[in-house]
Every structure is written in structure tokens, then in C-alpha cells.
N, C-alpha and C positions, 0 to 999 in steps of 0.2 A: 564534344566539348562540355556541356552540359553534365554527362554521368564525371567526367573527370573531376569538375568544380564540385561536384557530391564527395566525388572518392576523398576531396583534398580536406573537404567539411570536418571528414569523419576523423581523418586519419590522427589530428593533433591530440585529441582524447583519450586514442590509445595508447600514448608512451607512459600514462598516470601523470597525478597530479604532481608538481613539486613548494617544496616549503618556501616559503617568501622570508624568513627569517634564521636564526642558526637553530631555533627548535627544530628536531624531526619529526612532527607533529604527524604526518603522512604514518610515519613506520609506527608511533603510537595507537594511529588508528588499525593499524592490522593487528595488534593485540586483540587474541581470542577472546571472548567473557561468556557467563553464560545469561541469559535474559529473557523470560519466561518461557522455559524450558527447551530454549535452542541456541545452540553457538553461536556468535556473530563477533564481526569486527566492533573496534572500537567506534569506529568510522561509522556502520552502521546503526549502531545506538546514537550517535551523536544526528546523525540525519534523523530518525526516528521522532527522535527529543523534541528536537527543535521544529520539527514539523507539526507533532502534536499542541507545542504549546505557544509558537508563532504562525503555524499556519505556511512557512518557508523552510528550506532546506540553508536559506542564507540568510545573515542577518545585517544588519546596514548598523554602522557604531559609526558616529566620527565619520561621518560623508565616506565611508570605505565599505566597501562590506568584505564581512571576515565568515570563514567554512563554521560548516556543523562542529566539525572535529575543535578548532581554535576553543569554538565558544565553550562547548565542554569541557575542554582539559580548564580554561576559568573557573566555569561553575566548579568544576570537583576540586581544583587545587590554589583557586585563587578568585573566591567568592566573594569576597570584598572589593574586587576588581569587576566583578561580573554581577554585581546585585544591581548597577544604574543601567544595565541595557533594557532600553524597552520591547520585550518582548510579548507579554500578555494582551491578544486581543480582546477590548470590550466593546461591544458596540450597543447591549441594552440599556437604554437610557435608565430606567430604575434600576439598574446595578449601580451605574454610575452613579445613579441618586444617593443612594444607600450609602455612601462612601464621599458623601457631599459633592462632588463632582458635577458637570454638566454638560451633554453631548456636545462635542464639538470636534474640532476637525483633526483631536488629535482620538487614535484609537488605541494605542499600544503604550503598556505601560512597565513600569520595572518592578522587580522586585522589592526594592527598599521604596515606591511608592505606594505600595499596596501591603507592604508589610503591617503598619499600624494597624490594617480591618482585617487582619486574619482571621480573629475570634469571630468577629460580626459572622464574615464570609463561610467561616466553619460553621456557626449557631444556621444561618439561612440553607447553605447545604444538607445540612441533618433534617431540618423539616423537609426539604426539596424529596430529599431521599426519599422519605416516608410514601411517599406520593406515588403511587404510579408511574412506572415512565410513560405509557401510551397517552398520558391523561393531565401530564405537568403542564402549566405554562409556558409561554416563553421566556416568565422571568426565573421558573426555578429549574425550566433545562438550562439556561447559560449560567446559573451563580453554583450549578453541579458539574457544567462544566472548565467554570474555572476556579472550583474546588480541585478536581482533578490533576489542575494544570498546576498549579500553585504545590499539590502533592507530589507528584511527579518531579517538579525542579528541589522541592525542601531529601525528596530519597538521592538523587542525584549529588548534591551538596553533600551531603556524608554516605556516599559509598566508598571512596577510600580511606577514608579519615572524619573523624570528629569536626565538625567545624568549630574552630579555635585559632588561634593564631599562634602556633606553638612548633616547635620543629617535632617534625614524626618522627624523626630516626632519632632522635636522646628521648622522645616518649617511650618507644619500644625499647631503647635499650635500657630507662629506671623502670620499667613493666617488667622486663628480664631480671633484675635484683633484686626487686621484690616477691618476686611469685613465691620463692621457697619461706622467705618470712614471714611473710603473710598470708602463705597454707596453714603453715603452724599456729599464728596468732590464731586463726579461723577455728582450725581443731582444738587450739587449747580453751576457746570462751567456750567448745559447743559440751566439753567435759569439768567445763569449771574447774580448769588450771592456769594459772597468772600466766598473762601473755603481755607484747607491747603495743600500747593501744596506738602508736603509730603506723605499725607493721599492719597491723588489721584495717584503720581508716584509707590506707595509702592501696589496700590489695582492692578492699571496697570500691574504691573511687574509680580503680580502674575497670573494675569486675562491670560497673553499671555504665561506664563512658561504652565499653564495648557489645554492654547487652544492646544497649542503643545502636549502634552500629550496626549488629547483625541486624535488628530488630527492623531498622529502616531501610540498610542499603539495600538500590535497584538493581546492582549489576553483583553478581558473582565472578571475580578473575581470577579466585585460586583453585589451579587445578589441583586433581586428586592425586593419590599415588597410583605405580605403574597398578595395571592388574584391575583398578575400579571403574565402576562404568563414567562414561562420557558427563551424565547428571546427576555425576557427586561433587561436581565443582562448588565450589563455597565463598562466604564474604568475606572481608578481610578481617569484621567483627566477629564472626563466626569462628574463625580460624583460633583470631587472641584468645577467647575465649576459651579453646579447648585444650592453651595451652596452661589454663589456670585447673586440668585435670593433668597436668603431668606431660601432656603430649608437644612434641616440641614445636615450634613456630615455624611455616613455612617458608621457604627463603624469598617466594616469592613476594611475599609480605612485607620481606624488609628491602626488596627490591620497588617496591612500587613506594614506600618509604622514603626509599631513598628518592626517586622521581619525583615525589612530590616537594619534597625539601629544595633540591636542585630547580625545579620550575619556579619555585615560590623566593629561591635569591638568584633567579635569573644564571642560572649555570647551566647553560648548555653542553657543555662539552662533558660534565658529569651525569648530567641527565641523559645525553646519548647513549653515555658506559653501559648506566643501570639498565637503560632499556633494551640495548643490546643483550646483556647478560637476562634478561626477564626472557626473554624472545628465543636465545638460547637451552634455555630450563624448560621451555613449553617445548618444544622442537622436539626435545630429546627425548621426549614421553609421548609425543602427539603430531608429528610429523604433518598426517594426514590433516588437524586440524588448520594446523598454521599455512596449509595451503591452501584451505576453503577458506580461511578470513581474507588472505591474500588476495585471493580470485575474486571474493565478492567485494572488495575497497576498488579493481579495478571496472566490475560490474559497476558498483556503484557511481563512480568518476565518468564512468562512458556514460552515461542515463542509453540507453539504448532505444528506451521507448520515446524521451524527450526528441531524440534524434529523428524517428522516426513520424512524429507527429509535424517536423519540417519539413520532414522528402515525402509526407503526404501533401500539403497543405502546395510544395512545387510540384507534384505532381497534378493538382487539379489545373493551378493556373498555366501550364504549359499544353495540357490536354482544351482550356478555353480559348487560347490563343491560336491553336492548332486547327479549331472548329471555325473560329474567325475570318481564318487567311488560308483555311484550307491545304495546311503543309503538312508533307506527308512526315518531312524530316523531325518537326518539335513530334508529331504522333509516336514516331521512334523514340525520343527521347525521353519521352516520358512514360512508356511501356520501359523503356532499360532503368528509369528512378524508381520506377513501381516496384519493381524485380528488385535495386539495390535495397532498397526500404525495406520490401517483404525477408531479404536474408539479414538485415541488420533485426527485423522484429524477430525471425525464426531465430536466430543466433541469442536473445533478450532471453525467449521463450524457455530454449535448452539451456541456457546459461542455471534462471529457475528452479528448472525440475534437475540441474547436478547440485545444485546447492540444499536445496530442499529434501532430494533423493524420493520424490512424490512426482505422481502424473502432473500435467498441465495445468487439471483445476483443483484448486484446495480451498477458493473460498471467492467472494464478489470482487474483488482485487481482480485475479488470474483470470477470472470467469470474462471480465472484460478483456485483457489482455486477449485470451484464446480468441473467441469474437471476432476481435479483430483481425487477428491473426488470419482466422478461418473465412473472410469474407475476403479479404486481401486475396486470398491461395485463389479462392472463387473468382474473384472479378481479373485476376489473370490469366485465366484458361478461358471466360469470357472474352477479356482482350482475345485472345492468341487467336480465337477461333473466328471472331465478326470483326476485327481490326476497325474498330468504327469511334472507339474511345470512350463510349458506354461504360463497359465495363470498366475503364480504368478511374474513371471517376468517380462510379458508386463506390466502387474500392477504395480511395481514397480519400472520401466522406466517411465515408461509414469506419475509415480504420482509424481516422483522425476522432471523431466523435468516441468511437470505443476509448483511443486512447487519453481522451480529455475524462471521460466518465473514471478511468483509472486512476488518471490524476488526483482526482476529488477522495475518490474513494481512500486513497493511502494516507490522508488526512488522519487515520485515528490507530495510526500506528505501525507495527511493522507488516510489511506486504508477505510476507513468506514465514507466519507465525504457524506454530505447530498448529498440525490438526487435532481437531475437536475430535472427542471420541466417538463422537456416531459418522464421522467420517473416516477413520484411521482404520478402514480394515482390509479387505482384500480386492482381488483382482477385479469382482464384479465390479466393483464402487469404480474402480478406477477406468473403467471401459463405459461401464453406465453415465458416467457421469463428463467424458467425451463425447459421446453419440451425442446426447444431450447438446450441448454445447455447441457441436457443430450445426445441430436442428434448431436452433437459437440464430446461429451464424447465419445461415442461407434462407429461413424465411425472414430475417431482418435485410436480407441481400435480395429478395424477392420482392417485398414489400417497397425497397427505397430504387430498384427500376422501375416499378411500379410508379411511384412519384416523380420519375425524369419522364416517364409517357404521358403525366397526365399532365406534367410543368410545360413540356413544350407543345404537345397539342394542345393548350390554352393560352401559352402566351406566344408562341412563334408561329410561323408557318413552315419552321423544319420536317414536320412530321408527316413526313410522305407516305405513302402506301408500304415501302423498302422497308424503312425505319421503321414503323410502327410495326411492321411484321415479324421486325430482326427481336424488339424489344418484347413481344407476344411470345415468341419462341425461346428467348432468357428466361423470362418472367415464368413461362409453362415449366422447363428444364429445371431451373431450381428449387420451384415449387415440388415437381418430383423428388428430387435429392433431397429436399425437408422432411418430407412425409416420411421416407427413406428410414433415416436418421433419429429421427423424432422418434419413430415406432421402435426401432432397434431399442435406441438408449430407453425409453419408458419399458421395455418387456426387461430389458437389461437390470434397470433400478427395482422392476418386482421381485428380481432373483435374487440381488443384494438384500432386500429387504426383510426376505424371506430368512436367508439365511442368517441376518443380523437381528430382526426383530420378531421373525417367528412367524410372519404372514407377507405375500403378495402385495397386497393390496388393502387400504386402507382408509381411501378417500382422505387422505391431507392435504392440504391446501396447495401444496408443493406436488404432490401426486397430480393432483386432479389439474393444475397449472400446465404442468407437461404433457397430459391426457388433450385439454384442450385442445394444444398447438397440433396434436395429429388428428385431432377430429377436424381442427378448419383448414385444415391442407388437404386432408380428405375431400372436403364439402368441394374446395376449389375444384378437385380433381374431378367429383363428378359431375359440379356441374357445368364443366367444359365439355366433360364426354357426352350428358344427355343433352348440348344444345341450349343448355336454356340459359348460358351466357355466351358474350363474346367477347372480344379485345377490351373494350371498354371497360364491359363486368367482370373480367379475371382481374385488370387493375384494382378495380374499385377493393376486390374481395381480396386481395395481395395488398392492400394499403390495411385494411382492418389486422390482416398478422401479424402488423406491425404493434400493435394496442394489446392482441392476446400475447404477443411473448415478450413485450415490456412487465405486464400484468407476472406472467411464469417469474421471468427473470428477478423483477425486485418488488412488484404487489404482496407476493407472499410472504416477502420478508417484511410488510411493515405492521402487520396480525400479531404477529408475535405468537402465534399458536402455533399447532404441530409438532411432529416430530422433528420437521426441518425448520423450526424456526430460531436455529443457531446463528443465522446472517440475522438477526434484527437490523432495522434503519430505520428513522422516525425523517431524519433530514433531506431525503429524497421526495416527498410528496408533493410537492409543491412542483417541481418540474417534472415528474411523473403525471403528475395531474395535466398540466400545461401542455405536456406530447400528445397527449388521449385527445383533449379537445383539437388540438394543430391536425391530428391525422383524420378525428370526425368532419371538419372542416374541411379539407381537401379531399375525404371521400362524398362530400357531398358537389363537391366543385367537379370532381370526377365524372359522376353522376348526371351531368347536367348535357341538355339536348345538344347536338352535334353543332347547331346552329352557333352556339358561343365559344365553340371553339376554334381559335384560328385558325386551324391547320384544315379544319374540317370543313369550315362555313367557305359558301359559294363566294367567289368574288365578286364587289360589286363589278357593274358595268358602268 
């Protein structure tokens, strides 16, 4: 009954979303564009967007909340509509000082609010700039980065059009009558032959409306002709532009023209045509594309991982209730949510790497994804094997945590961005940097049994001789399969290395982070085999792996050295900081004589 009410959860996400109005705002967002050097739906710029500069993937107008996609086709085709949504979060008090303002219980603001201090806001980011980022403030990382945000929404606002209030389709077609006159006038001033100085001012006027254009828009939707690569696609400004050398205008341009016109006098049923016939033109040059934008609008409407972070968070509570009342049957059924969960995150996972056409991990985003993925895989073969509900709950913690750390992280834009070039290259990278991952996986999977042995023989009297023995023999086993792993993928990454930078080995922070994590799974390993720990002390020394591959994982990225310091992150330290102390604290709780813990100490009499 329980997996049914899961299956029925899932199932209404997959039919896609539909329109609430007569736009087909849905089918607009499957329009391919190109956006920093990778294809994507319209849809997924529009979630990007908005997540970057609200912090939401939805935004609340009018006690309603309306899609990414909505707010964007505003912004680009009807900005005068879309300039009073409060979207901008502030919350540094001296920002808001700056701008006469004073912290209070409102945090988000609009466009046409924050318009007037643009300058200000520009002149404070330009010093900010200056600055270090390891070394800024607080107040000139937020007023850089809502520089950014403010940049971001003004390139958006004219990527398909001039922000003007002007119909596009009679602009392009007096753009079309004039180009040959106002070539002439152009050649005639540059030979000093009488020309018509309106033909000249009128080519002018348009020559720089659309240098502008290229010059700012974010999104590229015109594609190339048959025959050119994938990232020759261009801006709409870009395009007019090349028509003022003779080249003629792309059709698409006067289809999204048309779109825009039609949106802006509320014509749907026009606006369908064009978009139709736009959708049709891409199709017939690019098949393959228009069904990766397609596939990934339905990725995106399913959230997979969102999904997944419910049928963890049911799966812990039915595994608690199970330990309470002692049933075998919730035990079942929340071993068969774990399994649904695990193929809905494995299904997230592949969805991914066919969109991407790249392994699993390409960057701190995926790296948690995988994580979790790989601890999930772990704590069910766990299950399977001690049926004791251990396993299904560190699984479940840990795949829920992974995927809340993902969360955060997609905060700064898109999750599946091309790779950087010291990752783009061959097979090693892409195997080195799964072992990896997985040796991440399983002593983070080690380390938090490690914390169910030491939570319940300190605060229950569950932890019998059984249990503590069942949880010693996890704790031993995947400390194995770390070590395993760890070692592969580090020998692995010297190979890549070698053959990308010319040496093994190198002592980078990123090196020597990975190095670590098999030196102290090592340590663990031997100093179980010589004796000089036991259940308690393999705990203890499985909670500390926990601090070395948080350190691997995101320490090194906040140095900002190395050769791997392509993940920068300044905004993680503060709860990175806060795990390290939480885990020294409960290896010292660990630690402590038999007597204080209740599973252990004699009963009174």
C-alpha cells in the first residue's frame, strides 16, 4: 500500500506540465537556445534565471505563484509588466543602507525599485571587484553579487529585442528598406560623394540599436545553417547585424518577432502559428536537438531529485516506526521506497549524463548527486543482507543530506554547464574521477554507521552485543570498499594527470585531499588488524573520515589554489566549519569510558 501511494506520488509529473492560459508557454520553453556554450531549453534558462536572481525556481506575484518559463517570456517580451516583481534578494543591512533603505521584514525587491541606484550599485561593485574575492567583505560580496543579478535580468530584457515599446515585426521590416539605402549613403560619405543624410542617420540608428543587442543578449536562439557546428548559433542582434553586410535575415528572427509582437497584443493564437513554424525550422536542421530540449523540460518538470529527497525523508520515518513497534511489514516497506527512490535518483542520474553526453561527475553539483546516489546503492545491499533497517536509514540520511547539499549548490546557475577545460578530456578523467566519488560515497557511508553505534549506545539501551557486532562488521566492510576505491581512483587521477599536465603527481591541495582519505582508511584498517583498536575505536576513527573527506570534497575548493581550484566556494565555510566541530564533538562523546553509555553501563540494582 505504502510503495503504491509512492508510485501514485510520482506518476502525475510525468505527463508534463500544462498551460493554465491560451499561451503555450510549456512548447516555448522547449525552444532550443544556446547559453554558455550548451544547448538548453527555454525552460531551462528560465529556471536557471530565476534561481540565480531569486534564489526560487517559482516566483509568488499577486498571492499566485507563476513558472520560471511565465516570468521570462515577461522579462524578454513584456518588461514593463515584469519590472514590479519582487525578485532581488537583499538582506545586507549596509546595501540596503546605501540605497536609504532599512532592514526589515521585507527582503526582495523589483526592478523598477532598485532601478534609480543602479549607478551607485555599479560604482560599489567596481571597487568590490578590485578586491580579492578570498578577502572581500560581507558587504562587497553581496553588492557584487547583486551586481550580477541586476546584470543578468538587464542581458535578459534585450535578448530578443531592444527594450522599447515598439512593434518588432514593422521594426525589422523599415530595417529591410533601408539596408540598401543606407549602405549607399554609408559608402557615398566614406568617398565623399553627396548622399541622403536620412538614409545614413535611419541605417545608423539601427546599425547601433542592434550592436547593442548582440553586444548584451544572454541567450543565442538563432541557429546556424545546415553543415555548421552546433556553436555557431547566434543572437538575434548578431544576426541583423550581418544583414547590414549583405547577408540576408534569418527566418527565425522574424519568427521570434513575430512572437514577440503577438505576446505583447495578447494574441495567442498568432503567437502559437509563429512558434509552431519557429519549432518546425529548428526540427528540420536539428532533429536530435529539439529532442534533448524536449527530454530535458520533462527532466526538469519531474525534479527527480526533489522527488527523491521525499521518499528519503519517508523512508527514514517508516524505518523509525518499524524499530518502535517492531513490524516486520513497515521494514518491507520501506526497503521497497528505498529501492523506488534509488531508481527514480538512478533514472535523475542517467537522465544527466544523456543530456550532457559526460560521465556522472562534471562538477560540485553532480559530485553530490553521485554521493548520494552511491551511498543509497551501499545502504541497500546493507539492507539486503542484515535486514535490521541500519542500512536503510543511513541511506536515507545521507542520500537526503547529499541531495539538500545539491540543492544549495545549483543556486549559482546551471547544474549541467559545460566542462571546464582541465576536465574535458579523456577516459582516465572520467573513471578517476568516479572511483573518487564513490571513495567519498562509502567512507561518508562509514563514518555516519559509525554515528548510529555511537548515538544509540549513548543514548538507548538498544545496542546489544548482536547490533553492535552487525554495525562493527558494516562499519569494517565499507571501510574496506573506501580504501578500495579511494586508492583506484587516486592512482587513476595520477594517470590523467600525467597525461594532461605532464606529471603524476604533484602535491595539490586536491591531490593530496584524495591521498589523505586512503591514508586514514588505511590507518583504520591497520589498526584493527594489529589490535590496538576495537569496536569503539574503529567508530571513533570512522567518525574522523567523516572531517578528512568533507575537507577532500569542498576544503580544497575554498583555497582557491591549484590546479583543481576550478570549483571555488567561499559560501560553504561556515557550515563546513560547523560539521568538523559537530563530528570532533561526537568523537570525543565516542571516546568516553563504557560506564556513560547506556547500552554498556551495569544496571543499577
Amino acid at each position: 500500500m505504502v510503495l503504491m501511494v509512492c508510485v501514485l506520488f510520482l506518476l502525475p509529473d510525468l505527463r508534463g506540465p500544462k498551460d493554465e492560459d491560451f499561451f503555450s508557454r510549456h512548447e516555448f520553453g522547449e525552444l532550443p537556445v544556446l547559453v554558455g556554450g550548451r544547448l538548453k531549453p527555454f525552460d531551462t534558462v528560465a529556471r536557471n534565471s530565476l534561481m540565480i536572481i531569486h534564489g526560487k525556481q517559482t516566483l509568488r506575484k499577486n498571492g499566485k505563484s507563476i513558472s520560471a518559463i511565465e516570468w521570462l517570456m515577461n522579462v524578454m517580451m513584456r518588461p514593463e509588466v515584469a519590472k514590479d516583481d519582487e525578485l532581488f534578494v537583499i538582506n545586507h543591512s549596509d546595501v540596503l543602507g546605501m540605497m536609504g533603505w532599512k532592514k526589515s521584514q521585507k527582503k526582495y525587491f523589483s526592478w523598477s525599485e532598485l532601478e534609480p541606484h543602479l549607478d551607485e550599485i555599479l560604482r560599489q561593485a567596481k571597487l568590490a571587484d578590485a578586491v580579492d574575492s578570498q578577502v572581500r567583505s560581507p558587504f562587497q560580496r553581496e553588492i557584487v553579487k547583486l551586481q550580477e543579478r541586476l546584470e543578468l535580468y538587464h542581458r535578459l530584457k534585450n535578448s530578443l529585442r531592444v527594450e522599447e515599446d515598439v512593434d518588432f515585426v514593422k521594426e525589422i521590416a523599415l530595417f529591410e528598406k533601408t539596408l540598401m539605402p543606407g549602405a549607399k549613403a554609408f559608402l557615398a560619405k566614406k568617398k565623399g560623394l553627396p548622399f541622403e543624410q536620412k538614409n545614413l542617420e535611419l541605417w545608423e540608428e539601427f546599425n547601433n540599436r542592434y550592436q547593442f543587442l548582440a553586444e548584451v543578449a544572454y541567450v543565442f536562439p538563432i541557429p546556424p545553417e545546415n553543415g555548421q557546428p552546433l556553436s555557431s548559433w547566434t543572437s538575434i542582434g548578431h544576426n541583423l547585424l550581418e544583414a547590414v553586410t549583405q547577408k540576408p535575415i534569418s527566418p527565425m528572427v522574424k519568427e521570434y518577432a513575430a512572437m514577440v509582437s503577438a505576446y505583447r497584443n495578447v494574441a495567442p493564437v498568432e503567437f502559437d502559428q509563429h512558434l509552431s513554424e519557429a519549432m518546425r525550422i529548428i526540427h528540420s536542421q536539428f532533429p536530435d536537438t529539439v529532442f534533448r530540449a524536449r527530454y530535458e523540460c520533462r527532466f526538469n518538470h519531474f525534479e527527480p531529485f526533489y522527488k527523491c529527497m521525499t521518499l528519503y525523508v519517508l523512508v527514514f520515518v517508516l524505518i523509525c516506526f518499524a524499530w518502535l513497534g517492531s513490524s516486520a511489514s513497515l521494514h518491507r516497506s520501506a526497503y521497497m521506497v528505498l529501492f523506488l527512490a534509488f531508481l527514480v535518483h538512478t533514472a535523475g542520474l542517467v537522465t544527466r549524463m544523456y543530456l550532457q553526453g559526460r560521465p556522472p561527475v562534471t562538477n560540485l553539483y553532480s559530485s553530490a548527486i553521485f554521493i548520494g546516489w552511491g551511498v543509497v546503492l551501499l545502504g541497500l545491499i546493507l539492507e539486503k543482507i542484515y535486514k535490521d533497517g541500519i542500512g536503510g536509514v543511513t541511506a536515507s540520511i545521507l542520500g537526503f543530506i547529499t541531495l539538500l547539499i545539491a540543492h544549495h549548490l545549483s543556486g549559482d546557475g546551471d547544474t549541467m554547464e559545460m566542462l571546464r577545460a582541465v576536465l574535458d578530456t579523456n577516459f582516465w578523467l572520467a573513471t578517476h574521477v568516479v572511483c573518487i566519488t564513490l571513495g567519498y560515497a562509502s567512507t561518508f557511508l562509514a563514518g555516519f554507521l559509525a554515528l548510529m553505534y555511537i548515538f544509540r549506545g549513548m543514548l538507548t539501551r538498544s545496542l546489544d552485543k548482536q547490533n553492535a557486532q552487525s554495525l562493527a562488521r558494516m562499519v569494517y566492510g565499507i571501510v574496506c570498499f573506501a580504501t578500495l576505491f579511494s586508492f583506484v581512483g587516486t592512482i587513476l587521477g595520477g594517470i590523467w594527470a600525467d597525461q594532461s599536465w605532464g606529471r603524476f603527481w604533484g602535491w595539490d591541495p586536491k591531490e593530496n585531499g584524495a591521498l589523505l582519505i586512503v591514508l586514514w582508511n588505511a590507518i583504520i584498517l591497520h589498526a584493527r588488524w594489529g589490535g590496538m583498536i576495537k569496536q569503539k575505536g574503529l567508530m571513533v576513527m570512522a567518525v574522523f573520515g567523516n572531517i578528512v573527506t568533507s575537507f577532500s570534497w569542498f576544503g580544497v575548493n575554498m583555497l582557491g589554489v591549484g590546479l583543481h581550484s576550478y570549483g571555488f566556494i567561499d559560501k560553504a565555510f561556515f557550515w563546513l566549519s560547523t560539521f568538523v566541530v559537530s563530528q570532533l564533538l561526537l568523537m570525543m562523546i565516542g571516546a568516553l569510558p563504557d560506564r556513560y553509555w547506556r547500552s554498556f553501563a551495569k544496571p543499577k540494582r
